[in-house]
C-alpha positions in Angstrom: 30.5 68.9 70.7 29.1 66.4 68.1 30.7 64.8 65.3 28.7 63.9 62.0 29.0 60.2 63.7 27.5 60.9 67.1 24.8 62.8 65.3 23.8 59.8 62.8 24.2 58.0 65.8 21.7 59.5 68.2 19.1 59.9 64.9 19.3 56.2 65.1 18.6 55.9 68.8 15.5 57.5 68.3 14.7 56.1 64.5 14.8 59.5 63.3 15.1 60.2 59.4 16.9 63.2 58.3 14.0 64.6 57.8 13.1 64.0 61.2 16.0 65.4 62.9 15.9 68.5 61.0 12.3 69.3 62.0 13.3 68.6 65.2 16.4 70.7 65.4 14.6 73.8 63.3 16.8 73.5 60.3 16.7 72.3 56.6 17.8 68.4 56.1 20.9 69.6 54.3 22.1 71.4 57.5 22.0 67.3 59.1 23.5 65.8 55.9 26.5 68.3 56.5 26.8 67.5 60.0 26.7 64.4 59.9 29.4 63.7 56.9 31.5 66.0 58.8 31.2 69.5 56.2 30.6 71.7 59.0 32.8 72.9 62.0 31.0 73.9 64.9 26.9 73.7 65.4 25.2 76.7 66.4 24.3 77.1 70.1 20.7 76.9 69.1 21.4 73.4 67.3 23.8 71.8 70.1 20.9 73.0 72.3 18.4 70.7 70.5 20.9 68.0 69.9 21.5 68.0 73.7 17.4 67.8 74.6 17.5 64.8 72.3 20.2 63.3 73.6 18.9 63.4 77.1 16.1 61.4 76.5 16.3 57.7 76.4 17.0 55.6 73.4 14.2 53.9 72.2 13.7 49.9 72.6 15.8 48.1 69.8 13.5 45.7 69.9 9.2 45.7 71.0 9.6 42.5 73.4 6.3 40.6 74.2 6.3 42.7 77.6 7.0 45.8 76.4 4.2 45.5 74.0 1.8 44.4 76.9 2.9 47.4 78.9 2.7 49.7 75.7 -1.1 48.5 75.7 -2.0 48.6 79.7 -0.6 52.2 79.6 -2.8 53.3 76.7 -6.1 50.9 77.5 -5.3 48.9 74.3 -6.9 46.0 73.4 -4.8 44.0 70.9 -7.0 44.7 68.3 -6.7 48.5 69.1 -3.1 48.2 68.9 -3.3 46.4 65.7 -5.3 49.0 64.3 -3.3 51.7 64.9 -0.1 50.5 63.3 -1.6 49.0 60.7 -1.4 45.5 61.2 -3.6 42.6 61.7 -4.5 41.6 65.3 -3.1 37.6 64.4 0.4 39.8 64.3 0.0 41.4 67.8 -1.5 38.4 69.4 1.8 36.6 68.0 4.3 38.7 68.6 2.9 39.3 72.2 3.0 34.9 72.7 6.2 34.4 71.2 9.7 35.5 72.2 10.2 36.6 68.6 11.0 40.4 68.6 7.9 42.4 66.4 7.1 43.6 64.3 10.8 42.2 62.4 13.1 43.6 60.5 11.8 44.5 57.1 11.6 47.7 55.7 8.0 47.6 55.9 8.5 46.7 60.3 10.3 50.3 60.4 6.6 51.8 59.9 5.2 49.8 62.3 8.0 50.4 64.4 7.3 53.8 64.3 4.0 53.7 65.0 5.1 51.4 68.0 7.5 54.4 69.4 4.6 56.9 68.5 2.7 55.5 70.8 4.8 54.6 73.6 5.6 58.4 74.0 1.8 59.2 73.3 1.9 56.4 77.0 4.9 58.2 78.3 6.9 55.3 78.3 10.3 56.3 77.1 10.4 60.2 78.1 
C-alpha cells in the first residue's frame, strides 16, 4: 500500500509531474492530487499495479555527474555538440559541465528541462531501466 507521501515521493524519483504520473498510471491528474494529499483510501489494483512497475525501476541520478554524462553520450554515439543540441543547450555548457565537478545542468527552474531531456535520453540509451 501507498500513502499520498510515498506516491509524491516516487514521482520525484523519477521527476515525474502530476501530469506525468497520471499518464503513466491511466488516470486523470486529480485521481494523483487525491492520492497523494491523502483523500483517497485504497488504490485500485490496476493503479497499485502501475505504481508498483514504477517503483521497480531505478531512481533516476539526482545529479548528471561529468561521468555519467560521458557515459550518457558513449551509449548513444553523442558528440557533445549532439548532446547539446538535443536538450537545448549550448555545447560551451556540455563541454563544462563534462570538465568540471560541478553537477549540470544546475538547479534552476529552467535545468529541470534540461534535466529532462537528460533522463529522456538515458532511457532512450537504456541506462537507468
Amino acid at each position: 500500500e501507498y500513502t499520498g507521501s510515498d506516491i509524491k515521493a516516487l514521482r520525484d524519483r523519477r521527476r515525474m509531474t502530476q501530469e506525468d504520473l497520471a499518464a503513466f498510471v491511466g488516470c486523470v491528474v486529480n485521481q494523483i492530487k487525491r492520492w497523494e494529499n491523502g483523500s483517497v483510501g485504497q488504490i485500485q489494483a490496476r493503479f497499485l499495479r502501475k505504481l508498483d512497475e514504477l517503483a521497480a525501476k531505478p531512481a533516476l541520478p539526482a545529479i548528471w555527474t561529468p561521468e555519467l554524462l560521458k557515459e550518457l553520450r558513449r551509449k548513444l554515439r553523442f558528440t557533445q555538440a549532439d548532446l547539446a543540441k538535443a536538450i537545448g543547450y549550448e555545447i560551451s555548457s556540455v563541454k563544462f559541465w563534462e570538465s568540471s565537478h560541478r553537477p549540470a545542468p544546475g538547479s534552476s527552474k529552467d535545468a529541470m528541462g534540461a534535466m529532462k531531456a537528460l533522463d529522456k535520453l538515458a532511457a532512450k540509451a537504456g541506462m537507468f531501466e
